[in-house]
C-alpha positions as CSV (number, residue, x, y, z in Angstrom):
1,X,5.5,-29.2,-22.8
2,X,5.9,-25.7,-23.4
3,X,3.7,-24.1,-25.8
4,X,5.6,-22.3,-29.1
5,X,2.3,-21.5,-30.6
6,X,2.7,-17.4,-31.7
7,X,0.1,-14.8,-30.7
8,X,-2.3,-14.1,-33.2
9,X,-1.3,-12.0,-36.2
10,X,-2.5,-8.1,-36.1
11,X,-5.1,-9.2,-39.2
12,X,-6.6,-11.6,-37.6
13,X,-9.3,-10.2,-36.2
14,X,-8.2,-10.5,-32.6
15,X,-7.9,-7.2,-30.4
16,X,-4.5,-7.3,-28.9
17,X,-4.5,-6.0,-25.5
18,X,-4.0,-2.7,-23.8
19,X,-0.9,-1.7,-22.9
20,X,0.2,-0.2,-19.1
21,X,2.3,2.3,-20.7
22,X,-0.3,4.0,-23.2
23,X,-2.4,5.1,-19.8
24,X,-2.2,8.3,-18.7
25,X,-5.1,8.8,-16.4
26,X,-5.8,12.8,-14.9
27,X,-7.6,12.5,-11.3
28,X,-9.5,15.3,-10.3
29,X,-8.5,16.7,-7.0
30,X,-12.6,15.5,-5.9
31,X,-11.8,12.2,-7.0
32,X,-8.6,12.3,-4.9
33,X,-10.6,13.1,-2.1
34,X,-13.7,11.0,-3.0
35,X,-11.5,7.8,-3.3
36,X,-9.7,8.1,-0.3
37,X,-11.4,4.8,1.4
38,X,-10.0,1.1,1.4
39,X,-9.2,-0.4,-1.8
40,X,-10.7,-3.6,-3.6
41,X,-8.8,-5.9,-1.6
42,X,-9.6,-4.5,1.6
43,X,-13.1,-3.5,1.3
44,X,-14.2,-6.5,2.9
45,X,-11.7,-7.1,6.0
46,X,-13.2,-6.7,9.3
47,X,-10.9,-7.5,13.0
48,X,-13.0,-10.5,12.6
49,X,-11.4,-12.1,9.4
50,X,-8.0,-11.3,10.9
51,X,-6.3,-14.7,12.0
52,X,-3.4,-14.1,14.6
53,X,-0.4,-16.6,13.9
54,X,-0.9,-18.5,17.6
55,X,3.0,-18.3,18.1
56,X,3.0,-14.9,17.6
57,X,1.0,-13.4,20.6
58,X,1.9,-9.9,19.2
59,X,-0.9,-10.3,16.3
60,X,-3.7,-11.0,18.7
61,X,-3.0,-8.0,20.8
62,X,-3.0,-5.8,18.2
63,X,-6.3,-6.8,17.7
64,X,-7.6,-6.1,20.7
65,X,-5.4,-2.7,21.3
66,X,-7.1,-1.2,17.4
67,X,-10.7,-3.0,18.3
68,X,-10.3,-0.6,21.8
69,X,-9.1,2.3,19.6
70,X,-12.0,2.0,17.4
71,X,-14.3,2.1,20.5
72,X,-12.8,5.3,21.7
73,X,-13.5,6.5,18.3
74,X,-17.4,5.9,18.6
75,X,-16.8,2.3,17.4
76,X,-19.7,-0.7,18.1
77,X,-18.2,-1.5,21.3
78,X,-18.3,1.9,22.4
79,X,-22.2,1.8,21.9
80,X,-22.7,-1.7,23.6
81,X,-20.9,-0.1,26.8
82,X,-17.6,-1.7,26.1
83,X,-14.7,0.0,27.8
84,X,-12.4,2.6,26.0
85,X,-9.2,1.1,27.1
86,X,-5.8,2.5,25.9
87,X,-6.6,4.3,23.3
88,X,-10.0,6.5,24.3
89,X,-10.6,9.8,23.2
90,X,-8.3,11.9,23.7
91,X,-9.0,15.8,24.2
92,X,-9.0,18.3,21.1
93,X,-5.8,19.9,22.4
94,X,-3.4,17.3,22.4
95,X,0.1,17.2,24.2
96,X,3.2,14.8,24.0
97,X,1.8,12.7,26.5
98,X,-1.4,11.9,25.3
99,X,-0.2,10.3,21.9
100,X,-4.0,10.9,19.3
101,X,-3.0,8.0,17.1
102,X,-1.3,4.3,16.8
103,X,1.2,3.3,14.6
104,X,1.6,-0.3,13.4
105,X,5.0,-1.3,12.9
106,X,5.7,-4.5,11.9
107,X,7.4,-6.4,8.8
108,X,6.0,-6.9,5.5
109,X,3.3,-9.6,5.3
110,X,2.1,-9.6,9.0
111,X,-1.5,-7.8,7.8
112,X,-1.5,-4.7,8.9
113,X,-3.0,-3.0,5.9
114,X,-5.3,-5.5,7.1
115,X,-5.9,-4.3,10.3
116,X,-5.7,-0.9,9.3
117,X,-8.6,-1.2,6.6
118,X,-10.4,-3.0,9.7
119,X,-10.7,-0.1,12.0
120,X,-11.5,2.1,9.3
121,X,-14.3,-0.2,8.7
122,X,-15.2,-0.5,12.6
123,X,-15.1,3.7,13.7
124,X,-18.6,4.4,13.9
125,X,-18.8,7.5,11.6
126,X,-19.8,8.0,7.6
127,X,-17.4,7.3,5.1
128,X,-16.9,11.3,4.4
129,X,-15.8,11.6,8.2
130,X,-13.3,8.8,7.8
131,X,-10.3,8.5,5.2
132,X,-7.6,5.7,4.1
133,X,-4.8,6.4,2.1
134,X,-1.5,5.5,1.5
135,X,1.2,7.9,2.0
136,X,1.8,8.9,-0.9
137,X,-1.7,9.6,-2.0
138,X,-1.8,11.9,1.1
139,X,1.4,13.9,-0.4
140,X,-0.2,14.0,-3.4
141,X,-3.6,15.3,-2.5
142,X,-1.6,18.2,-0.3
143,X,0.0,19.0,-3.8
144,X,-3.3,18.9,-5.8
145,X,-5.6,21.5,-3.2
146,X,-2.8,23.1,-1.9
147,X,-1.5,22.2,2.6
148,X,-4.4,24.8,3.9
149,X,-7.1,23.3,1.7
150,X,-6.1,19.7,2.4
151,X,-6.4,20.8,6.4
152,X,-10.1,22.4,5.9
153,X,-11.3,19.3,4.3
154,X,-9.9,16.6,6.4
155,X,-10.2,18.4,9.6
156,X,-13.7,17.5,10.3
157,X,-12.8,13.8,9.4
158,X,-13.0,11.4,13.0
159,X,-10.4,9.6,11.8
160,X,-7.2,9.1,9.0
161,X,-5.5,6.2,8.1
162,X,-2.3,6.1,6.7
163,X,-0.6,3.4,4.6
164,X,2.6,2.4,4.2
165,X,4.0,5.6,6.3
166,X,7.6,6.1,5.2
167,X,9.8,9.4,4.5
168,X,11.9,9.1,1.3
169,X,12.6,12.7,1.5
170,X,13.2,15.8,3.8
171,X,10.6,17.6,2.2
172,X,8.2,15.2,2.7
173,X,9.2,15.1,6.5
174,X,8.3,18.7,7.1
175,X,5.1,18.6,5.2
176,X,3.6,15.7,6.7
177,X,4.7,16.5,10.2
178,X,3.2,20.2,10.2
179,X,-0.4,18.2,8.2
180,X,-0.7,15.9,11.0
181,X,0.2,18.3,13.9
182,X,-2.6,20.8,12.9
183,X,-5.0,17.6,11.8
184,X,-4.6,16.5,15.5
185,X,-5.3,19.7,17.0
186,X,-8.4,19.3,15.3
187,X,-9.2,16.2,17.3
188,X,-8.6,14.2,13.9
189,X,-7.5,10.4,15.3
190,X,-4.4,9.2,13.5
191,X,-3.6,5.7,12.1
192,X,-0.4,4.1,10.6
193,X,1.4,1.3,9.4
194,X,4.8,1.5,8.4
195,X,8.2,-1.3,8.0
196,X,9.9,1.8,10.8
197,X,9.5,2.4,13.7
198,X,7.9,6.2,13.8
199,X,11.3,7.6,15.8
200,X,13.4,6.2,12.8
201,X,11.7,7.1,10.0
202,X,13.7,8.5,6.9
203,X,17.2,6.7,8.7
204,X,19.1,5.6,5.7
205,X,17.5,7.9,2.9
206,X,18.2,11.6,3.7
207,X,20.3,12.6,6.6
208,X,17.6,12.2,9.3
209,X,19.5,13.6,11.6
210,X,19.1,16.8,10.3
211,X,15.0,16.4,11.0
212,X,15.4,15.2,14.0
213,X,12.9,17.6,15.8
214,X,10.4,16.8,12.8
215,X,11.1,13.5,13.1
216,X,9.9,13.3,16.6
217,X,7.7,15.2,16.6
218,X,5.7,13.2,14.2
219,X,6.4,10.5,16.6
220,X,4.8,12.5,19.7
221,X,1.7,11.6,17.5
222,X,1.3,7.8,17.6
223,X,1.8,5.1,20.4
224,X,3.4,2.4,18.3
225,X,2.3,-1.0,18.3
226,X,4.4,-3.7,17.5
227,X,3.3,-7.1,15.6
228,X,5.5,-9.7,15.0
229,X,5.4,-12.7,12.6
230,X,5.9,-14.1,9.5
231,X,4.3,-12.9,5.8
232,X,1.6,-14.6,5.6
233,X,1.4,-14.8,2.3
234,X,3.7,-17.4,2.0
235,X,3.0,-19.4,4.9
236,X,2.3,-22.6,4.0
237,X,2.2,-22.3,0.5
238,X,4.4,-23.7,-2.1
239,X,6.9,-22.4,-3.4
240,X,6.9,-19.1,-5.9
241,X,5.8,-20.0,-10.0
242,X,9.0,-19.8,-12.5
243,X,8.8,-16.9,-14.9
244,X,6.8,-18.2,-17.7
245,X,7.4,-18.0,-21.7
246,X,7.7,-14.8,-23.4
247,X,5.0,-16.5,-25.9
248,X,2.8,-17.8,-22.4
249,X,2.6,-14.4,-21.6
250,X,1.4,-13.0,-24.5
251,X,-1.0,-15.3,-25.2
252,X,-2.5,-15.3,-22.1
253,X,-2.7,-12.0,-22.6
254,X,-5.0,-12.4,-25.3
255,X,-6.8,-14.5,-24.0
256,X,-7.8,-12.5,-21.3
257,X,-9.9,-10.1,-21.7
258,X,-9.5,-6.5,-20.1
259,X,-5.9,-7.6,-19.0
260,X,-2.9,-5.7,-20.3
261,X,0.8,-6.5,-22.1
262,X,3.7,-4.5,-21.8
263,X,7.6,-4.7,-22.4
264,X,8.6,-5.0,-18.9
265,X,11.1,-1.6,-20.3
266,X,8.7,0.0,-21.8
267,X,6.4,0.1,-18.1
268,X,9.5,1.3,-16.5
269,X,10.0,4.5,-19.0
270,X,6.1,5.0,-18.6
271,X,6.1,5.0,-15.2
272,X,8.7,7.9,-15.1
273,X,6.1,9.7,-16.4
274,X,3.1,9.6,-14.7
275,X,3.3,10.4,-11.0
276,X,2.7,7.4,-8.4
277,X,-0.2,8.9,-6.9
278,X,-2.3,8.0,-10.0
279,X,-0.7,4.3,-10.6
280,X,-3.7,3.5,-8.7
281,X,-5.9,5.2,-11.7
282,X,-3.7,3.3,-14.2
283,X,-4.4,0.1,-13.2
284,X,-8.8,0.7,-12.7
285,X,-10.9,-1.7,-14.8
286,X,-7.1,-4.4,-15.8
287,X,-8.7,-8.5,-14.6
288,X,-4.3,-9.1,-15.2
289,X,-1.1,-7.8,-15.8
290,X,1.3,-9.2,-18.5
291,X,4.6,-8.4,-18.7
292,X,7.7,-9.8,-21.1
293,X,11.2,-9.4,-20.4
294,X,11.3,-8.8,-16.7
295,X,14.4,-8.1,-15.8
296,X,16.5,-6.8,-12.6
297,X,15.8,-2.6,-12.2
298,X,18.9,-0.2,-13.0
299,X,18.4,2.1,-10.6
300,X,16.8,3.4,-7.2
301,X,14.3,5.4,-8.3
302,X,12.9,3.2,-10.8
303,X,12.7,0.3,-8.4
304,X,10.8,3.0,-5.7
305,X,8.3,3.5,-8.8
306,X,7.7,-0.2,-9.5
307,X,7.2,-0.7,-5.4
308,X,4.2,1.6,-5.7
309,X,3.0,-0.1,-8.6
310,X,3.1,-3.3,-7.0
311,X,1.3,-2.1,-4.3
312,X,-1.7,-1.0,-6.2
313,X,-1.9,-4.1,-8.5
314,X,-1.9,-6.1,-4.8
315,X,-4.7,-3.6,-3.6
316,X,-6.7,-4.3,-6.7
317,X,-6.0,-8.3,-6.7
318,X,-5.0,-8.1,-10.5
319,X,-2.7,-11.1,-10.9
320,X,0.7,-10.6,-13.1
321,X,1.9,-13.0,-15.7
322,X,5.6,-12.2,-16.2
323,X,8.6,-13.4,-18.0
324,X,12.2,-12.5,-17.9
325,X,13.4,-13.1,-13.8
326,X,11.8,-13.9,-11.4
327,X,10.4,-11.5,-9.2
328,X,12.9,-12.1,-6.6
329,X,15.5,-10.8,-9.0
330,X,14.2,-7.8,-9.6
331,X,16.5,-5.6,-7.0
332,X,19.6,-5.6,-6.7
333,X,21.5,-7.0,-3.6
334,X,22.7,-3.1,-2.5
335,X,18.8,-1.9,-3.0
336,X,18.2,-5.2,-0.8
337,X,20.8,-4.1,2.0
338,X,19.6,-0.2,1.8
339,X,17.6,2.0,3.3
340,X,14.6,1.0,1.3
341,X,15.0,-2.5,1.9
342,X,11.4,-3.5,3.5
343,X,9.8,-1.6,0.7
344,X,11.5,-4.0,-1.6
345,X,10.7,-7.3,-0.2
346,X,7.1,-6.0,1.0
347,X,7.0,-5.6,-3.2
348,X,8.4,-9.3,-3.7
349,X,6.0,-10.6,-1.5
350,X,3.3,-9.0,-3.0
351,X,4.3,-9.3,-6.7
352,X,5.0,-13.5,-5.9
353,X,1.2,-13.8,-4.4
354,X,0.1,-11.9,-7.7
355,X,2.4,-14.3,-10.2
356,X,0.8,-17.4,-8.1
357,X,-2.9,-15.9,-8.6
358,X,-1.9,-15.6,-12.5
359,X,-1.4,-19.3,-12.8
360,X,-5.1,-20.0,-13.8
361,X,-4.6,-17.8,-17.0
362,X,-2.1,-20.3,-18.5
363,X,-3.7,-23.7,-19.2
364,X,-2.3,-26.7,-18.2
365,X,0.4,-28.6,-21.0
């Protein structure tokens, strides 16, 4: 039975929730640099917790390959005498055949955040020589101290991580490709995962073609390592929740406390205005996300904004309890069949595990 019992009244006594859309956090550019480590979800992952899929042989590979990678970087097994294998260090002045970094490429849900956050964890050197961000949060702190400022400070690091690598535009392509070059000449090692492969990056959002020369030479960087498989997520598990109630949602909401309600709408407006680099900020300190009348995006760029937010909700393991369509719904079947197309289901996937750890805040009719 579904429940029609209202939320309570604003006199009652009760403190509604906070909304998404009434944050509008400011991160120092410190902070920015301060936080640039694995989040929540990740702190704990080591190569250890990883468990390959056994029918795909890719998986346990790339275990080994990063494990080696870490060793060459000053890792444990460097220090009990283990050999440097593929990836040992390279020299400070690096050339096109001597690739500084690896570049996970793979589809959504085969854990390579995973095994990304892993060798952070596993290169032997302090958290301040070491850094893990997502892509855009590397844009982002570029624009906040400025391309010769963000080369001083991360120049002495051992080691950058990259997450969820993509181009969306040209500028971007040029930035990122002149940061890493001179970050490499610095003998900085280079991690990545990415949904595309690093040759064919930006192919279906800008003409590419154009940045061809930028584009590989980004590439020159990384020796790509493919892992196969299926999103783990879902295997084995049943199949996604339905939407709930609009009345489900809010009173779970209210129930809950530190989680948040929005109009599904109203998030979508907010998030125009507040730069994805600090959806991450937004969503510090929420135990859930509520959201009424979810409904399919109207356009591109909103749907690019809701991707990031998805992926820091997943990164922070706050669950969402939504309404309206189900998440599956959410993009259209041209944003499906574009050149953002992994982005979207990687945000599916996520945004289903999240509605399935939300079930516990609705009790049971």
């Amino acid at each position: 039975m579904v429940s029609t019992t209202a939320a309570p009244e604003p006199n009652s006594g009760i403190t509604a929730p906070a909304a998404l859309a009434d944050r509008e956090p400011q991160v120092p550019a410190e902070q920015l640099v301060a936080e640039l480590v694995p989040p929540p979800r990740f702190d704990a992952v080591r190569f250890a917790t990883y468990v390959p899929d056994p029918h795909q042989p890719s998986q346990a590979a790339a275990v080994e390959a990063l494990s080696s990678f870490a060793a060459g970087l000053g890792g444990p097994a460097a220090k009990n005498g283990g050999r440097r294998g593929l990836f040992r260090r390279a020299p400070r002045t690096p050339t096109r055949t001597t690739p500084r970094g690896v570049y996970l490429d793979g589809g959504y849900g085969v854990g390579k955040t995973h095994l990304l956050a892993s060798l952070w964890h596993a290169t032997d050197a302090p958290a301040e020589r070491k850094a893990f961000g997502t892509f855009v949060e590397l844009t982002n702190l570029v624009g906040a101290l400025g391309f010769q400022q963000t080369v001083a400070t991360l120049s002495g690091h051992r080691l950058l991580c990259i997450d969820e690598f993509e181009l969306d535009d040209p500028g971007d392509t040029v930035l990122v490709s002149s940061l890493l070059s001179k970050l490499v000449g610095h003998g900085v090692a280079l991690a990545a995962t990415s949904n595309t492969l690093p040759g064919k990056l930006g192919e279906g959002r800008f003409a590419a073609a154009d940045f061809l020369r930028e584009i590989q030479g980004l590439a020159a960087h990384f020796t790509p390592l493919r892992i196969d498989g299926e999103d783990y997520r879902h295997r084995g598990l049943p199949k996604a929740p339905a939407p709930r109630t609009d009345d489900e949602v809010t009173r779970a909401a209210y129930g809950t406390p530190g989680a948040s309600l929005d109009d599904f709408g109203d998030l979508l407006a907010h998030l125009a205005r507040v730069h994805p680099s600090r959806y991450g900020a937004m969503c510090e300190g929420l135990t859930a996300v509520a959201l009424t009348g979810v409904r399919p995006v109207p356009d591109q760029s909103t749907a690019l904004r809701l991707v990031v937010l998805a992926d820091r909700l997943y990164d922070r393991e706050v669950p969402v309890l939504a309404s309206g369509v189900p998440f599956d719904a959410l993009f259209s079947e041209e944003m499906l069949a574009g050149g953002y197309r992994k982005k979207y289901f990687r945000a599916i996937s996520r945004l289903t595990a999240l509605a399935r750890d939300a079930g516990r805040l609705v009790p049971a009719s």
